[in-house]
C-alpha positions in Angstrom: 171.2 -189.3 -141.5 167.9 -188.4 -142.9 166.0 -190.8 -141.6 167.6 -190.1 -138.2 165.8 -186.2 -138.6 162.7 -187.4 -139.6 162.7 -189.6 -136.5 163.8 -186.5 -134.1 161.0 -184.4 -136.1 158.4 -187.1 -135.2 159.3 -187.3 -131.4 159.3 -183.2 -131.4 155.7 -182.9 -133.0 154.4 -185.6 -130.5 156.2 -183.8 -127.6 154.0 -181.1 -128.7 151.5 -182.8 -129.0 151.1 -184.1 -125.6 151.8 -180.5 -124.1 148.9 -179.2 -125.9 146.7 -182.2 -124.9 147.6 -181.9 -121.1 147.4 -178.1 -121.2 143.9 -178.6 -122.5 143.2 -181.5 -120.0 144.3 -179.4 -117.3 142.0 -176.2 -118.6 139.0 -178.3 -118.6 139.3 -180.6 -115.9 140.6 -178.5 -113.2 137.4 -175.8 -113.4 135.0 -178.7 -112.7 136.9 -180.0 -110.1 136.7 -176.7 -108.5 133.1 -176.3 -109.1 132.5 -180.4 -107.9 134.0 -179.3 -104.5 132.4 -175.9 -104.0 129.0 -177.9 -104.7 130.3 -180.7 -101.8 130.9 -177.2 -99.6 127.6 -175.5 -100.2 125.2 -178.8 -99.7 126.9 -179.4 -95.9 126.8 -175.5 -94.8 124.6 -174.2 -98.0 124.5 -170.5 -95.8 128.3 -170.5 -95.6 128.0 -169.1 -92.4 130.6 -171.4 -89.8 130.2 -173.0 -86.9 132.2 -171.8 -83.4 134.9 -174.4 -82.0 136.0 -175.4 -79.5 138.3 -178.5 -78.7 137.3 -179.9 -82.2 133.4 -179.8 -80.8 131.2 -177.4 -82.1 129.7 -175.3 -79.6 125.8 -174.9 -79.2 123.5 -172.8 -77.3 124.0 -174.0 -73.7 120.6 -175.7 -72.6 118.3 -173.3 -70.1 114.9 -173.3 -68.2 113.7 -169.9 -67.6 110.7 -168.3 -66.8 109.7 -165.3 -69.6 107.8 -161.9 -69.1 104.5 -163.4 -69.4 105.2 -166.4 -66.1 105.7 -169.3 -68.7 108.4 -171.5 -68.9 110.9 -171.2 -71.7 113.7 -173.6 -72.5 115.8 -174.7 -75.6 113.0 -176.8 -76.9 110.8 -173.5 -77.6 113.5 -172.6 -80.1 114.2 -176.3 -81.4 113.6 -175.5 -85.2 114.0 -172.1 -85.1 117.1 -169.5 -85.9 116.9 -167.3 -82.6 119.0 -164.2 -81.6 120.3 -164.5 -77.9 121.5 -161.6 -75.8 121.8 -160.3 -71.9 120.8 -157.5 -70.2 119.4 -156.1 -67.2 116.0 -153.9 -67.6 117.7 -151.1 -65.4 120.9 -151.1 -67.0 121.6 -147.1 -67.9 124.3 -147.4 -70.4 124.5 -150.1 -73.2 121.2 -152.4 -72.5 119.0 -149.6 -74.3 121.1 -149.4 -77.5 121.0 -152.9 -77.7 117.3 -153.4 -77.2 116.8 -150.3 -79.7 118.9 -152.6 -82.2 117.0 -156.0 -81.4 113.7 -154.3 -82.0 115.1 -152.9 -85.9 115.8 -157.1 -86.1 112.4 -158.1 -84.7 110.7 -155.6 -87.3 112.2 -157.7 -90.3 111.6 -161.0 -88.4 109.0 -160.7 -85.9 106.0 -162.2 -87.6 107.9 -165.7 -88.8 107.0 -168.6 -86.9 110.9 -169.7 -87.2 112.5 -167.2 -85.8 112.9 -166.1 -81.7 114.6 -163.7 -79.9 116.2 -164.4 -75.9 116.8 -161.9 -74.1 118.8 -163.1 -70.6 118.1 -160.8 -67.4 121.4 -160.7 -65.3 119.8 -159.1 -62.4 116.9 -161.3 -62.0 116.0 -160.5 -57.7 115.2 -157.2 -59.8 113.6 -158.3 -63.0 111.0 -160.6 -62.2 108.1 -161.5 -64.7 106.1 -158.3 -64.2 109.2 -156.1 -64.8 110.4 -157.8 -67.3 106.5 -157.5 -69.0 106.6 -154.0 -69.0 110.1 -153.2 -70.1 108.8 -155.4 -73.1 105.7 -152.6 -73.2 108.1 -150.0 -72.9 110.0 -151.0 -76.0 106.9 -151.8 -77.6 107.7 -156.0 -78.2 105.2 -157.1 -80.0 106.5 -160.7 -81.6 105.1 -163.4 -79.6 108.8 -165.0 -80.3 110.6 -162.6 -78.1 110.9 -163.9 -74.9 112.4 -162.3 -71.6 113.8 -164.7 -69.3 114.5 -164.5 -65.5 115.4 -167.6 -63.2 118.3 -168.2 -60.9 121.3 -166.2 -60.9 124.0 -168.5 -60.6 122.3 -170.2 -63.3 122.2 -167.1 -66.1 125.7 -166.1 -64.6 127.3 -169.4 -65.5 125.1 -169.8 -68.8 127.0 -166.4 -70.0 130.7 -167.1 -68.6 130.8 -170.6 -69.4 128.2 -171.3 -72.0 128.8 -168.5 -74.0 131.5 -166.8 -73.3 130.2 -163.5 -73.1 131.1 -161.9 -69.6 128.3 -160.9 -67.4 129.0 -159.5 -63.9 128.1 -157.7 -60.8 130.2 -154.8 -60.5 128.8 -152.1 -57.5 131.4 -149.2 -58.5 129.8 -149.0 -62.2 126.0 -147.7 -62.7 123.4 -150.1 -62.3 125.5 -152.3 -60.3 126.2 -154.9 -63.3 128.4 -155.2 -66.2 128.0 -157.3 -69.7 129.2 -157.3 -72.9 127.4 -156.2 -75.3 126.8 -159.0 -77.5 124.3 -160.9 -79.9 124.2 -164.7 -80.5 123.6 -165.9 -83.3 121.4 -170.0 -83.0 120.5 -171.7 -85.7 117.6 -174.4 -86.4 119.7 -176.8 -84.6 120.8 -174.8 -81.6 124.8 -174.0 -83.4 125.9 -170.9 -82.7 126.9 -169.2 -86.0 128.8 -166.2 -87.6 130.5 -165.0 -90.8 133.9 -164.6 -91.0 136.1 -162.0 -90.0 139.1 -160.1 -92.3 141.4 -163.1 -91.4 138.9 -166.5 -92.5 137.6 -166.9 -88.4 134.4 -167.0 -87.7 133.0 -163.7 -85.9 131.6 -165.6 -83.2 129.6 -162.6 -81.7 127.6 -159.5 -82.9 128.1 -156.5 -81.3 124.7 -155.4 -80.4 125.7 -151.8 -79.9 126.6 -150.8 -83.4 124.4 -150.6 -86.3 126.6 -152.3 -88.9 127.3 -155.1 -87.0 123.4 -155.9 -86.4 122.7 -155.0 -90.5 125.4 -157.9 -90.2 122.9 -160.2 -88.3 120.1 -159.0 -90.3 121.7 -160.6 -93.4 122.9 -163.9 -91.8 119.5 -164.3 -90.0 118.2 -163.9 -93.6 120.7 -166.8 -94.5 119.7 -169.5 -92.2 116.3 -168.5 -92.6 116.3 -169.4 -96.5 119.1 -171.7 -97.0 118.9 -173.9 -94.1 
């Protein structure tokens, strides 16, 4: 009968035993794992910043050939290499264009002056804003980076670049003032021509900046900053 205990007693101290060791196991091994897959995360998007999908393909800046305010021709390869802010406006437009513009010249203060960075700026009413408009509503605002381009070209063109492309609705509308209406978004293109974003409250990416409020472009300000340094 004693012997029968002692064997009982054994079996319970090495049942304890092996709890204690696979707690331990557990406390030690599952951190690293953790950390081993973060690291995997951060080296294929180090910026954390996603990617906008679509159909399981990731979406890019739709390729363009425009002409800019000073008569030269701008396409995707002028940005190939560099993270690039994209928006559209129209130089008479009376009600958001000019809070936008106001915005995009705080980001063009911070970024302005870096060879791999670019701002493109997409006229909707282009029989209006030609290349010599378009020049001095950049004087007007006082553009001064030789990486902010204006762009005009054909209007069926820039319309279906902003509806299908992008997305972001762009219109003519006669019954609203200045005869066109837009959403007021940025676009946010990395070094490889991705559009990009943070996430929103509920883990999707943002997709679009809107260009109207201040917190949103501080928003830009910082993810620019992102790519800029991490990618």
């Amino acid at each position: 009968m004693k012997s029968k205990y002692s064997y009982i007693g054994i079996v319970f101290v090495i049942l304890l035993f092996g709890i204690y060791v696979v707690r331990n196991y557990k406390h030690h091994i599952e951190p690293r794992d953790r950390v081993t897959q973060q690291q995997k995360e951060e080296e294929v998007n180090p910026s954390g910043l996603m990617y906008f999908e679509v159909n399981n393909v990731t979406r890019k800046m739709p390729d363009f050939v425009f002409t800019d305010q000073n008569n030269q021709t701008i396409s995707n390869a002028d940005y190939a290499g560099k993270v690039y802010v994209a928006e559209f406006f129209f130089t008479s437009c009376p009600s958001i264009c000019p809070i936008m513009n106001q915005n995009m010249l705080k980001i063009e203060k911070v970024f302005g002056d870096r060879t791999d960075f670019g701002i493109a700026s997409f006229t909707i009413d282009p029989t209006t804003d030609t290349p010599i408009k378009l020049k001095e509503y950049a004087e007007r605002y006082g553009v001064t980076s030789l990486n902010w381009h204006f762009l005009t070209g054909d209007q069926d063109q820039l319309f279906e670049m902003a509806n299908k492309g992008l997305n972001i609705f762009a219109g003519i509308n006669p019954d609203v003032a200045g005869g066109f209406e837009h959403q007021g978004f940025f676009a946010l293109v990395d070094k490889n021509g991705f559009l990009r974003s943070r996430k929103d409250t509920h883990g999707n990416p943002k997709i679009f900046y809107q260009g109207t409020e201040e917190a949103e472009v501080q928003m830009l300000i910082e993810d620019i900053q992102l790519l800029l340094e991490k990618e």
